[in-house]
C-alpha positions as a Markdown table, in Angstrom:
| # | Residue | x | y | z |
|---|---|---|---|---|
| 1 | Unk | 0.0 | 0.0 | 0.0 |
| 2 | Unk | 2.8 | 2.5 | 1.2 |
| 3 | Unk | 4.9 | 1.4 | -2.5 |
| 4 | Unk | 1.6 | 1.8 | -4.5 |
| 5 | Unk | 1.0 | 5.6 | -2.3 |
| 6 | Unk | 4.4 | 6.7 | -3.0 |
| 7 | Unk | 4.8 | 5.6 | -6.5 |
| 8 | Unk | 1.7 | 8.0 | -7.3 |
| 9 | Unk | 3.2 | 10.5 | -5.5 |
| 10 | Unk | 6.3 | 10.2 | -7.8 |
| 11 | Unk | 4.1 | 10.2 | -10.7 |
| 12 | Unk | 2.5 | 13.2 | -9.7 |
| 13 | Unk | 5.6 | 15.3 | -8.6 |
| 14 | Unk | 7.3 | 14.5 | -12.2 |
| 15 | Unk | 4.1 | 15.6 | -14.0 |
| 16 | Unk | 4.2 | 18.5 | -12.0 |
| 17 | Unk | 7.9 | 19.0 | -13.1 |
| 18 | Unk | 7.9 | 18.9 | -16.6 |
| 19 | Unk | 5.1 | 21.2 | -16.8 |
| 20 | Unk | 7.0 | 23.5 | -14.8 |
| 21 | Unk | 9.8 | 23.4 | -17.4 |
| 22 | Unk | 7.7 | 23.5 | -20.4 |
| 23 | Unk | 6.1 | 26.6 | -19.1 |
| 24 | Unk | 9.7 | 28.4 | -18.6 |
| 25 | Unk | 10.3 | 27.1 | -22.1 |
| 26 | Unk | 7.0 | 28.6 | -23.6 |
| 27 | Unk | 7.8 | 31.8 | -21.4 |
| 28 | Unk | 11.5 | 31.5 | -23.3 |
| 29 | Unk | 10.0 | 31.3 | -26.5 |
| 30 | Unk | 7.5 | 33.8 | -26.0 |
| 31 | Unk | 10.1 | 36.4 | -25.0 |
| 32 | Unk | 11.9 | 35.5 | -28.3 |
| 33 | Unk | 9.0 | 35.8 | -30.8 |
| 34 | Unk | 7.2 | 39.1 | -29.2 |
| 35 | Unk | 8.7 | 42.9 | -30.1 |
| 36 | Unk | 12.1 | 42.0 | -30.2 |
| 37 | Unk | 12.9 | 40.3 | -33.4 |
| 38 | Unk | 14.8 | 43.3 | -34.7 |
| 39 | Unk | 17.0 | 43.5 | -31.8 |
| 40 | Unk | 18.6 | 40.1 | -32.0 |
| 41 | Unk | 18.2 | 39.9 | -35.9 |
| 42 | Unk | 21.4 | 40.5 | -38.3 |
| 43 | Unk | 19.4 | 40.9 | -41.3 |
| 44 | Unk | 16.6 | 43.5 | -42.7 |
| 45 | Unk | 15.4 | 40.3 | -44.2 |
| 46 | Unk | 14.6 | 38.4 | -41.4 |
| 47 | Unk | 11.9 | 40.8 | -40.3 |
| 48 | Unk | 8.0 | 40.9 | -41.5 |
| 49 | Unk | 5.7 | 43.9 | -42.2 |
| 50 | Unk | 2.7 | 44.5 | -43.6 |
| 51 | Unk | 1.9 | 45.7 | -47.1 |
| 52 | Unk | 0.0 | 49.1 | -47.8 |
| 53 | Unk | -3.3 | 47.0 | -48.0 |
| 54 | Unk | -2.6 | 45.4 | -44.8 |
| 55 | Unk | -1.3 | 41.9 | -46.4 |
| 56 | Unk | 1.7 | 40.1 | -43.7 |
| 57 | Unk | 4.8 | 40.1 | -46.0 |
| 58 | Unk | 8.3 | 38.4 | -44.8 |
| 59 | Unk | 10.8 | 40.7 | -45.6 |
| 60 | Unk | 12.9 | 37.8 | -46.8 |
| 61 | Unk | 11.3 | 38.1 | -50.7 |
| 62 | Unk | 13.7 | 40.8 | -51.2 |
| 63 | Unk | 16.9 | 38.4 | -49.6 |
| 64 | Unk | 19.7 | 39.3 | -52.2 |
| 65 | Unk | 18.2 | 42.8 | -53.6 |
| 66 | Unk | 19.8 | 46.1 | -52.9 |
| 67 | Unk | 16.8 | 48.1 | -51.4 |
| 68 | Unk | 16.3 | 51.6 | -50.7 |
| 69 | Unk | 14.1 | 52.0 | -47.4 |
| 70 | Unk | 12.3 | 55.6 | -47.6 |
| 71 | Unk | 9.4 | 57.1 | -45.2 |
| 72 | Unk | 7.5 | 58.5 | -47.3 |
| 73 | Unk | 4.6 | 61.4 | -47.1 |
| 74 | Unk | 2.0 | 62.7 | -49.7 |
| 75 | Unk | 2.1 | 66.3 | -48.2 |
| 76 | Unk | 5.5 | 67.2 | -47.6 |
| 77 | Unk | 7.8 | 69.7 | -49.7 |
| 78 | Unk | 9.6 | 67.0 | -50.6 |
| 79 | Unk | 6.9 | 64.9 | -51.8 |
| 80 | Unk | 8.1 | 65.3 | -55.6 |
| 81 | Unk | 10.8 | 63.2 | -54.5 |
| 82 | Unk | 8.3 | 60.4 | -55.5 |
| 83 | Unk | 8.8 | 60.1 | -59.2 |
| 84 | Unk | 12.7 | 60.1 | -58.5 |
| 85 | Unk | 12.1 | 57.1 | -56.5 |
| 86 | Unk | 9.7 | 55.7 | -59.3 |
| 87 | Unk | 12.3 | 56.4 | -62.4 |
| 88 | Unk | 15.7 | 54.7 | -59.8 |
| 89 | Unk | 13.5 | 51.7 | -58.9 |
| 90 | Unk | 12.0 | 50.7 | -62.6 |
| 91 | Unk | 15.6 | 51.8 | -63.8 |
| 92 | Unk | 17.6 | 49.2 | -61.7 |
| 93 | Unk | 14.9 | 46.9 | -61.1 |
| 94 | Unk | 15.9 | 44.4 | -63.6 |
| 95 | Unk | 20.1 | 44.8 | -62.0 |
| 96 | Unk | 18.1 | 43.5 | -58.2 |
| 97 | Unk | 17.0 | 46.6 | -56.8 |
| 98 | Unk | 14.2 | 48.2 | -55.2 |
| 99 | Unk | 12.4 | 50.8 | -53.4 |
| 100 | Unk | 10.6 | 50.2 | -50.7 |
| 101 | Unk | 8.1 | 52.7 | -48.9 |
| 102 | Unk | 6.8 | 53.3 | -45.7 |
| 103 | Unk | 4.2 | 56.2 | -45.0 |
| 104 | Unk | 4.6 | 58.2 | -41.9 |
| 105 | Unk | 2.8 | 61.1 | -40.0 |
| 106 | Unk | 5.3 | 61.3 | -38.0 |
| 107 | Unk | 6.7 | 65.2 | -39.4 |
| 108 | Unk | 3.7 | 67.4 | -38.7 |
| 109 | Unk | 1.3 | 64.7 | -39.8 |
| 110 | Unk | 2.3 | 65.1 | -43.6 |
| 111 | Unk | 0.8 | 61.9 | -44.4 |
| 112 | Unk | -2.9 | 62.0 | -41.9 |
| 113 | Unk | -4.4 | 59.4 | -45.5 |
| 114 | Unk | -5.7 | 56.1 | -45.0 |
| 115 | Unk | -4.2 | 53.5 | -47.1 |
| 116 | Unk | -7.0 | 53.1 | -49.4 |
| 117 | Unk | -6.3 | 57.4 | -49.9 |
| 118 | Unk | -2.2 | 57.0 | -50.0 |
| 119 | Unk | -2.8 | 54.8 | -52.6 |
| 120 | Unk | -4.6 | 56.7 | -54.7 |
| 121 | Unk | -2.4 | 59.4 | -54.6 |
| 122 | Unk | 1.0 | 57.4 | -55.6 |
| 123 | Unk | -1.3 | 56.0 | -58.6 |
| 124 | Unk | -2.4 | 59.3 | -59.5 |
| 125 | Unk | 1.0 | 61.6 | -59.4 |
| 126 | Unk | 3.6 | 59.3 | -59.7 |
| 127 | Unk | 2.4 | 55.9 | -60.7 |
| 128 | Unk | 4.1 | 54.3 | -58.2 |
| 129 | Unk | 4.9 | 50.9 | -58.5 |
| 130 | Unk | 7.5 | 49.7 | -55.8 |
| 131 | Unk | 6.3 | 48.3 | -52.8 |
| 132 | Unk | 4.7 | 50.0 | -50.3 |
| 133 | Unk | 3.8 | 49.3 | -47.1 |
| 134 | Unk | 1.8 | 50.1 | -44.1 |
| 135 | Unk | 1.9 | 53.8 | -42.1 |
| 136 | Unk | 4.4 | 53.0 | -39.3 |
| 137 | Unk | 6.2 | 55.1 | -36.4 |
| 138 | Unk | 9.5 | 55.7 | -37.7 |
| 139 | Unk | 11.0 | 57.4 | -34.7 |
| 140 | Unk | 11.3 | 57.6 | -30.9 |
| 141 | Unk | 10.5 | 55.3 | -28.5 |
| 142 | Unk | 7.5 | 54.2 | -31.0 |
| 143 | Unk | 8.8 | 53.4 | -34.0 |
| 144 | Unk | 8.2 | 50.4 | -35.4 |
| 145 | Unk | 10.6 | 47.2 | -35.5 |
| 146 | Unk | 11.9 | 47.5 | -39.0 |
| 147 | Unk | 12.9 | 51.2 | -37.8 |
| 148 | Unk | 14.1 | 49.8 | -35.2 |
| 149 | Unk | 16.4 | 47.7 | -37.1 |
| 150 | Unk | 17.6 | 50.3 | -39.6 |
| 151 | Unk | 18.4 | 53.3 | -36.9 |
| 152 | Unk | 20.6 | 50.5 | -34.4 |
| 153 | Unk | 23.9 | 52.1 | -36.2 |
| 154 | Unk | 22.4 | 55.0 | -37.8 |
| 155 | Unk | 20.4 | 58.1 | -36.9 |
| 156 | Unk | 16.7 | 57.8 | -36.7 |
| 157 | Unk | 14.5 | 60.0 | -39.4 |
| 158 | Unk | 15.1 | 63.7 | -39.2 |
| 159 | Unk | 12.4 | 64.4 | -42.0 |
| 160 | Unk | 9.8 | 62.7 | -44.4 |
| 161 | Unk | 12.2 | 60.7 | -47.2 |
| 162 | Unk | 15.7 | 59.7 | -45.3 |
| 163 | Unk | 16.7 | 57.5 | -46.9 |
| 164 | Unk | 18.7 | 54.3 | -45.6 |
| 165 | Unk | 20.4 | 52.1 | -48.0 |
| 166 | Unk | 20.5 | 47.8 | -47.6 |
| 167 | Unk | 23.1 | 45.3 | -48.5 |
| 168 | Unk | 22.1 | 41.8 | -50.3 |
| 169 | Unk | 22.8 | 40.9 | -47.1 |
| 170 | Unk | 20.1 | 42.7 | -45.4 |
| 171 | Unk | 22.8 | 44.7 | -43.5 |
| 172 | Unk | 22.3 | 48.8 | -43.6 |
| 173 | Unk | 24.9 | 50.3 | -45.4 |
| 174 | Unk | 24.5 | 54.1 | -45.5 |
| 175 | Unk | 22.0 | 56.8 | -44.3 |
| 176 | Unk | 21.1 | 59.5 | -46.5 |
| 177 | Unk | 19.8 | 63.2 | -45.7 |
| 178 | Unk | 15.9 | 63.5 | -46.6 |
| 179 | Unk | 17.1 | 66.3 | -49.0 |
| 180 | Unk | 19.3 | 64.1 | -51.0 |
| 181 | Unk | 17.4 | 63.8 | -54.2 |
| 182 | Unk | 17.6 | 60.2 | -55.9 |
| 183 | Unk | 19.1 | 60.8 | -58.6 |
| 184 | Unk | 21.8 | 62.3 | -56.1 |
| 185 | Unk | 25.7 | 61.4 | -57.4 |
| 186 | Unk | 26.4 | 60.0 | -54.5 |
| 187 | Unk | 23.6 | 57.4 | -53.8 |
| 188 | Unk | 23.2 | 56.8 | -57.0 |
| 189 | Unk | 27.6 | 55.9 | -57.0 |
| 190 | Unk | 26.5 | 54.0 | -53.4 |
| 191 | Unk | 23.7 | 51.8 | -55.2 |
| 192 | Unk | 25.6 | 50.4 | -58.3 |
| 193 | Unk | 28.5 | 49.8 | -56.0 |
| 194 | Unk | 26.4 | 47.4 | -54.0 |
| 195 | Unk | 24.7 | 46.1 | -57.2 |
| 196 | Unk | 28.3 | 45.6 | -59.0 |
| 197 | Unk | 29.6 | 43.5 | -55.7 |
| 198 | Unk | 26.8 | 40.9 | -55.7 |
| 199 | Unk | 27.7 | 39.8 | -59.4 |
């Protein structure tokens, strides 16, 4: 009887056990998986967003690309800065290079549209046709995880259209000044040298 009482309490106290370890290991994994991705991550492509319309996309489509990252307004001086994105991104395109755009209101709320009204708008002026993708926070405390990731070595947005510049490796290469155009010398010169190294 006292065998048969103690070998249930055994069962019960290892039962006990491993649930107490696959709880710290949840907890573990939990802490891994929550708003922390782009502090631990080496790569731009290893994080996820969300596309204009609201669509999860894995960053990792664009693994082996040269990207332009750009926060982007439709009411900003330098708005016109659009088509110069348009013409660099269907120019190199073909060479692995892109655009990619993320709406803000963070600079006195220069970009207040929805998405269904942002869209519009790049359609309409500038026929925009590299990605775009949801309105994020793009500085301070906020900002949002890929911001995160692309202002850990370099200075957070001062304006709409700073641009940051992105290895095939997913690795940030160069910030650029919202007031450098894109058909700038130098980022053009910056782009095709990252272009010319992955061949």
């Amino acid at each position: 009887m006292k065998e048969r009482l103690f070998g249930t309490l055994l069962g019960a106290v290892s039962l006990l056990a491993i649930g107490a370890v696959q709880s710290r290991a949840a907890a573990t994994d939990d802490s891994r998986t929550g708003d922390e991705p782009e502090a631990t991550a080496s790569s731009l492509y290893a994080l996820s967003t969300r596309t204009l319309e609201g669509q999860p996309v894995q960053l990792g489509v664009y693994r082996g690309r040269v990207l332009l990252v750009v926060n982007v307004a439709s009411r900003c001086g330098l708005t016109p800065q659009y088509a110069g994105l348009e013409a660099l991104h269907r120019e190199l395109a073909d060479s692995g290079f892109a655009v990619l755009g993320f709406p803000s209101n963070d600079f006195l709320e220069q970009e207040p549209g929805t998405p269904a009204e942002i869209r519009a708008f790049c359609d309409a002026e500038y026929g925009v046709t590299f990605p775009l993708f949801e309105k994020v926070k793009v500085k301070g405390e906020v900002k949002c995880p890929i911001y995160r990731f692309l202002c850990r070595e370099h200075p957070e947005p001062s304006w709409n259209f700073t641009k940051y510049l992105v290895d095939r490796d997913g690795k940030v290469v160069q910030r650029f000044d919202p007031r450098t155009p894109p058909d700038a010398p130098q980022l053009r010169a910056a782009i095709m040298k990252l272009l010319s190294a992955g061949r």
